[in-house]
C-alpha positions in Angstrom: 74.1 74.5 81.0 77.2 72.3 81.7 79.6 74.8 82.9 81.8 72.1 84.3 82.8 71.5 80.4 84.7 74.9 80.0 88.3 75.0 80.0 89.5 76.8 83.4 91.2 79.6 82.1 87.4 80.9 80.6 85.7 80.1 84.0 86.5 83.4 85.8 85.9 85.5 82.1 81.9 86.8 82.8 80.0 89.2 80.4 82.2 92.6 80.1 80.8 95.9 81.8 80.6 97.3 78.1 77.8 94.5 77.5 76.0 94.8 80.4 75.7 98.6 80.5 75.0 98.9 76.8 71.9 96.6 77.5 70.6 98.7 80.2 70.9 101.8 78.1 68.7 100.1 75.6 66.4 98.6 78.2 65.9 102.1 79.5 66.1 104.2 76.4 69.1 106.2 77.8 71.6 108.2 76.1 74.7 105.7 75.8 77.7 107.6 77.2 79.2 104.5 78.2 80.7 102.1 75.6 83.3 104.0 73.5 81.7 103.7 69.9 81.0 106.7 67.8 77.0 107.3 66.4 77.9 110.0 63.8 78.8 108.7 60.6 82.5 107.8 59.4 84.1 110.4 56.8 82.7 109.8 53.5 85.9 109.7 51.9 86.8 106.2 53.9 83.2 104.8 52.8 83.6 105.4 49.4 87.1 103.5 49.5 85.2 100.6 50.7 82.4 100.5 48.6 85.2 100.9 46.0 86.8 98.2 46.9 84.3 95.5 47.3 83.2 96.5 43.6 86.3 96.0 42.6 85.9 92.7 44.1 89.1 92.7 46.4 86.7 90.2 48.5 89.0 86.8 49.0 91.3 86.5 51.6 93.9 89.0 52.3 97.6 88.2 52.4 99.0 87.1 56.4 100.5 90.2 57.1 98.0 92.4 55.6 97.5 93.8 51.9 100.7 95.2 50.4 99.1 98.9 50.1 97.8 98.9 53.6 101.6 98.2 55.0 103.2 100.7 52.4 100.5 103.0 53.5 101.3 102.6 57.3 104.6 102.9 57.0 105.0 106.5 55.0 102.8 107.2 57.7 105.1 106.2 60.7 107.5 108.2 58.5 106.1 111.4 58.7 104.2 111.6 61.8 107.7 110.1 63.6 110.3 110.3 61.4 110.8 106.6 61.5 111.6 104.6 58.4 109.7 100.9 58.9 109.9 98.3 56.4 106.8 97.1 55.1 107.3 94.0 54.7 109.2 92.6 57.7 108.1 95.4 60.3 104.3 95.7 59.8 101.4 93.5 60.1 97.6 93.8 59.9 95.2 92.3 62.1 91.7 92.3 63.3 91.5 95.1 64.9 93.9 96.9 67.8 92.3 93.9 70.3 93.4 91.3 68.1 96.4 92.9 68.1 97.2 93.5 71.9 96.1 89.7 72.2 98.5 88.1 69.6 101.7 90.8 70.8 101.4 89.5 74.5 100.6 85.8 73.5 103.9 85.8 71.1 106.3 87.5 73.6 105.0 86.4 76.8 106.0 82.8 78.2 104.4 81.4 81.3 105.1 82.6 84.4 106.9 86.0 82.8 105.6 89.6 84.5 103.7 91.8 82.8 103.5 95.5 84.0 100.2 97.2 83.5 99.3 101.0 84.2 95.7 101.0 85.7 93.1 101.8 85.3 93.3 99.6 82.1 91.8 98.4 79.2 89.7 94.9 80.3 91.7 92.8 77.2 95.1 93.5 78.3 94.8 91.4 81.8 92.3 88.9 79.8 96.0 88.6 77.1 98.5 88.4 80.1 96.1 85.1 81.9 95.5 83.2 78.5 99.7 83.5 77.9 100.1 82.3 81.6 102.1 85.5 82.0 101.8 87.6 85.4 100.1 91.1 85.8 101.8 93.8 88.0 100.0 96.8 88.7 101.0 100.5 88.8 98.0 102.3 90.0 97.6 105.7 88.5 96.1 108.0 90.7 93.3 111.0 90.3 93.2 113.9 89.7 96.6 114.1 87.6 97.6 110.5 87.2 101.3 110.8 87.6 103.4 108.8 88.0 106.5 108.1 90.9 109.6 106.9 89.2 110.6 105.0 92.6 107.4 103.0 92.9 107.3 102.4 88.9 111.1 100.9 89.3 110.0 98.5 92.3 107.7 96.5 89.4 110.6 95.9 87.5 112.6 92.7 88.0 114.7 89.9 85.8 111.5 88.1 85.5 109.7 91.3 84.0 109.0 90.8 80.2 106.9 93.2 79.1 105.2 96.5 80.0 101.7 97.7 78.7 101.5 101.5 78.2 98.2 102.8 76.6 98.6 106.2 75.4 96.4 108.7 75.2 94.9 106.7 77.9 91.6 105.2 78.5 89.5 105.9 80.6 91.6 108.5 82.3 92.3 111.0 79.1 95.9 111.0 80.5 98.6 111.6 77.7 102.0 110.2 78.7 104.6 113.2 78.5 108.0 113.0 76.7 109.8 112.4 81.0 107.6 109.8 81.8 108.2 108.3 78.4 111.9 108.7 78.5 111.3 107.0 82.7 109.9 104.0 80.9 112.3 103.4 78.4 115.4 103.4 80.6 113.7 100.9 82.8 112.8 98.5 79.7 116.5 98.9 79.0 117.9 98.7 82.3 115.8 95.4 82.7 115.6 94.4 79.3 111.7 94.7 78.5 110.0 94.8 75.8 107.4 98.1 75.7 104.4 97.6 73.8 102.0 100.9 73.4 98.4 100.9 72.6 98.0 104.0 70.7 94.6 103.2 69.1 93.5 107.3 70.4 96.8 108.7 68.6 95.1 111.8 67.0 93.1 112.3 69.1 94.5 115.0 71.6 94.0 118.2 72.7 95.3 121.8 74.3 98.9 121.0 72.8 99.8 117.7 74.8 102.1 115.7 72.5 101.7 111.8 71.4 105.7 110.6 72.3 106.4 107.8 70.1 108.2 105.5 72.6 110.2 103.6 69.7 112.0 107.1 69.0 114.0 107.0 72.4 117.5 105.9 72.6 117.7 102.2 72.0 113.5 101.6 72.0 113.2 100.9 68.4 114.2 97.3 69.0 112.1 96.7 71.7 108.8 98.3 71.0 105.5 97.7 69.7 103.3 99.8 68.2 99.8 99.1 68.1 96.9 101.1 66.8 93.9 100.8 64.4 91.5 102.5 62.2 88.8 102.1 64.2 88.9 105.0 66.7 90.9 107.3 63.8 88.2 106.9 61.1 84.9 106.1 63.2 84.6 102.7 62.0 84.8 100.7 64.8 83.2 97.7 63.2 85.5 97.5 60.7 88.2 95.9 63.0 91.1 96.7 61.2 94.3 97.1 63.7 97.9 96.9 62.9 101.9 96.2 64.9 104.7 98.1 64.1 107.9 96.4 65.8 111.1 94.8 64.7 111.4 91.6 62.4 112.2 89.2 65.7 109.2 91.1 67.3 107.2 90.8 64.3 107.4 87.3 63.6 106.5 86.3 66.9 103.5 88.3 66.7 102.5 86.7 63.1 102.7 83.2 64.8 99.8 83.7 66.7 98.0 85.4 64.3 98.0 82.9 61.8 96.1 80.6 64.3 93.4 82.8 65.3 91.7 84.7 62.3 95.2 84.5 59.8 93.5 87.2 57.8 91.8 90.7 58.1 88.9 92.0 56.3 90.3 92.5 52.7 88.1 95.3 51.4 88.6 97.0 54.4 92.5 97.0 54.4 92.4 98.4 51.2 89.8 101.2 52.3 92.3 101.5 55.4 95.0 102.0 52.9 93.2 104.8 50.5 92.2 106.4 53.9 95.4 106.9 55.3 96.8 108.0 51.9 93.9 110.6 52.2 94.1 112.1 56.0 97.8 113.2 54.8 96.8 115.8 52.3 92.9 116.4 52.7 93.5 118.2 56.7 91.9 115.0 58.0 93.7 114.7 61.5 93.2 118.1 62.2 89.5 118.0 61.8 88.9 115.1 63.9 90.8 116.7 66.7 88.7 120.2 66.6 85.9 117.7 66.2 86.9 116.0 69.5 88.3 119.0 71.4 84.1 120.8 71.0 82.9 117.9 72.0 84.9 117.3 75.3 83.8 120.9 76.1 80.7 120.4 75.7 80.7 117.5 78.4 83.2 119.3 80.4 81.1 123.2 80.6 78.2 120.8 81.2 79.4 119.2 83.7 80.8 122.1 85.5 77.3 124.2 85.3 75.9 121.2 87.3 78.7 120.8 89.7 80.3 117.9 88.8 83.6 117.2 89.4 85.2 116.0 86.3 89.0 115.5 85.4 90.0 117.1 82.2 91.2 114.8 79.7 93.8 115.8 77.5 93.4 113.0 75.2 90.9 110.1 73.9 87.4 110.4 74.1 86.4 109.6 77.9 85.9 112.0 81.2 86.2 110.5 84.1 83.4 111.7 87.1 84.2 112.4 90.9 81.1 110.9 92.2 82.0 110.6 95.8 79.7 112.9 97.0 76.6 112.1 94.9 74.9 110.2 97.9 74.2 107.5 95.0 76.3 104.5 96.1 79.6 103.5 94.3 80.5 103.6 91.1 78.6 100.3 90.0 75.1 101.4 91.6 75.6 104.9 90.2 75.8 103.2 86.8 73.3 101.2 87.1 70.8 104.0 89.0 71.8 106.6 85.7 69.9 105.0 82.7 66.9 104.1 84.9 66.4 107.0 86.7 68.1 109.6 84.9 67.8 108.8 81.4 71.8 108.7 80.5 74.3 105.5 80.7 78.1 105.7 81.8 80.9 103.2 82.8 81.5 102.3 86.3 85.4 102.4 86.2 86.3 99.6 89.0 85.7 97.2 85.6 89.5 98.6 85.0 91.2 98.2 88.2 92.1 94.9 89.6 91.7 96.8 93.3 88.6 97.4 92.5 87.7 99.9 95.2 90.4 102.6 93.6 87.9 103.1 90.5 84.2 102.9 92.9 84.1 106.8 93.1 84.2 107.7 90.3 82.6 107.7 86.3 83.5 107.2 82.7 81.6 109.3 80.7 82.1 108.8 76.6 82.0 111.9 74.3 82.3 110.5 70.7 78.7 110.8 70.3 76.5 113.4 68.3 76.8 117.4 69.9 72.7 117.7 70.1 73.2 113.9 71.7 75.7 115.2 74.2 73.9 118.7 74.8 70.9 116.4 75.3 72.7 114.1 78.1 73.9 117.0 80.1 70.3 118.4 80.0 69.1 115.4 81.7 72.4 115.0 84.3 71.5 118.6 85.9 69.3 116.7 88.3 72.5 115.7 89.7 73.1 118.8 90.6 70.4 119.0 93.3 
């Protein structure tokens, strides 16, 4: 293979941890807590739409911002889950998925050489965005067990050459929701040093024990500079459907759409209009609440586990991950104790220093999944109480 024929800014991009772990689950036969992807099925109600949909044959391309009924649908929903009136047509637009849509935000706002702050641990894509737009990462290092964060040492990232900052809430991997004051911290710093704020909040319903999902464009003077990203995916259970979506102001908007019309210019048709009947749907048929009860059983089932065999796991209070103290395991850090669990204990999970750019913040610890099956989770924890000596 000719390596020397890829473009630089590929040659330090290797196979993601997601990839390799997933393969050693299946090499192994292990029970796959690693890779965030549900294996129960998606809510029949959303299936149907689809099916109804391709018969209908709404198969050709969809419009460039996204179907008509999808953006109507999005917005009544930003409406009454934050009061918000968005307009459909210049302040919405429908992509390939939230990853589609984190890549085209930070390559249409983010010139070369401009900062980007990120909260790490983070999602792998966001640094991937910030190198292909030539912008520049700055890190604020959350910190276990409560992942707080110092207004002081947040404030020293900041400068005139800051253009954006990441947030990703509920959080993965941590499970940390960001409360209404640390919210409120980050929007007077955007305004003090005019930033942009663009929040990931692909695990928005998903949250538990009464923490609250703060819409950041809500705050005094945010609702010009924020973007709002989030998907069906982790909502509905249908990851592969990549159907994702940016709620932002016209100026914020456009920029967006210019990227997006060179990558993929247009989403999955039937599936925006599935994504359109769902969303109708969840508002009247107790949809959001279900999933969340669903979620909240299964984290305590990984979380009781866990503390039966003496493992010392961080409660999340959102998303679908737990992250693992595994500092005094006596199994190496956190890659070798990821890559010693599916072969010699039967279960797969994340090493976490894949989301740090220090890598040795994330080596002693875990990221367990729980959107998985509860006989498949009761199952894992079965087999993890030879951890526990």
């Amino acid at each position: 293979m000719n390596y020397h024929f890829s473009a630089n800014r590929v040659r330090n991009f290797g196979t993601t941890i997601f990839s390799e772990i997933t393969a050693l689950a299946q090499h192994h036969q292990a029970i796959n807590l690693g890779q965030g992807f549900p294996d129960f099925s998606a809510p029949d109600f959303i299936k149907r739409a689809a099916i109804q949909a391709i018969e209908a044959d709404i198969n050709q391309y969809a419009p460039l911002p996204g179907r008509p009924k999808l953006r109507q649908a999005i917005a009544d929903k930003v409406l009454k889950h934050e009061g918000r009136s968005v307009d459909p047509n210049s302040e919405i637009a429908v992509m390939v998925g939230a990853t589609e849509a984190i890549f085209s935000t930070i390559m249409g706002l983010v010139d070369p050489g401009d900062e980007v702050i990120v909260f790490e641990p983070f999602y792998d894509s966001y640094i991937a965005s910030i190198e292909f737009a030539g912008g520049i990462p700055k890190y604020y290092t959350l910190q276990a067990p409560d992942w707080a964060i110092d207004p002081d040492e947040l404030e020293k990232l900041f400068s005139d050459k800051t253009k954006l900052i990441m947030i990703n809430t509920p959080h993965n991997p941590t499970g940390k929701v960001f409360g209404q004051d640390e919210m409120q911290l980050i929007a007077d710093l955007c305004l003090k040093y005019d930033v942009v704020a663009a929040v990931d909040g692909a695990y928005e319903h998903i949250i538990y024990d009464g923490a609250e999902h703060v819409h950041m464009a809500n705050l005094d003077g945010m609702a010009e500079r924020t973007v709002c990203i989030s998907s069906l995916g982790k909502t509905f259970s249908v990851t592969g459907w990549k159907t994702g979506w940016t709620v932002a102001p016209p100026e914020l908007t456009t920029a967006i759409m210019r990227v997006y019309q060179w990558a993929t210019f247009s989403g999955i048709n039937p599936f925006q209009e599935a994504a359109a009947d769902a969303l109708i749907a969840a508002e009247t048929n107790g949809y959001y609440a279900e999933l969340s009860n669903s979620y909240h059983r299964k984290r305590d089932i990984l979380m009781n586990g866990f503390k039966e065999i003496g493992l010392k796991a961080i409660m999340p209070y959102g998303s679908f991950f737990i992250m693992v103290d595994i500092s005094e395991l006596g199994l190496g850090d956190d890659v070798a104790f990821c890559k010693y669990l599916p072969a010699e204990v039967g279960v797969a999970a994340i090493p976490p220093s894949a989301f740090y750019v220090n890598k040795e913040h994330g080596r002693k610890m875990a990221r367990f999944a729980f959107c998985k099956q509860d006989e498949v989770l009761q199952a894992a924890v079965e087999k993890l109480r030879v951890l526990g000596g």
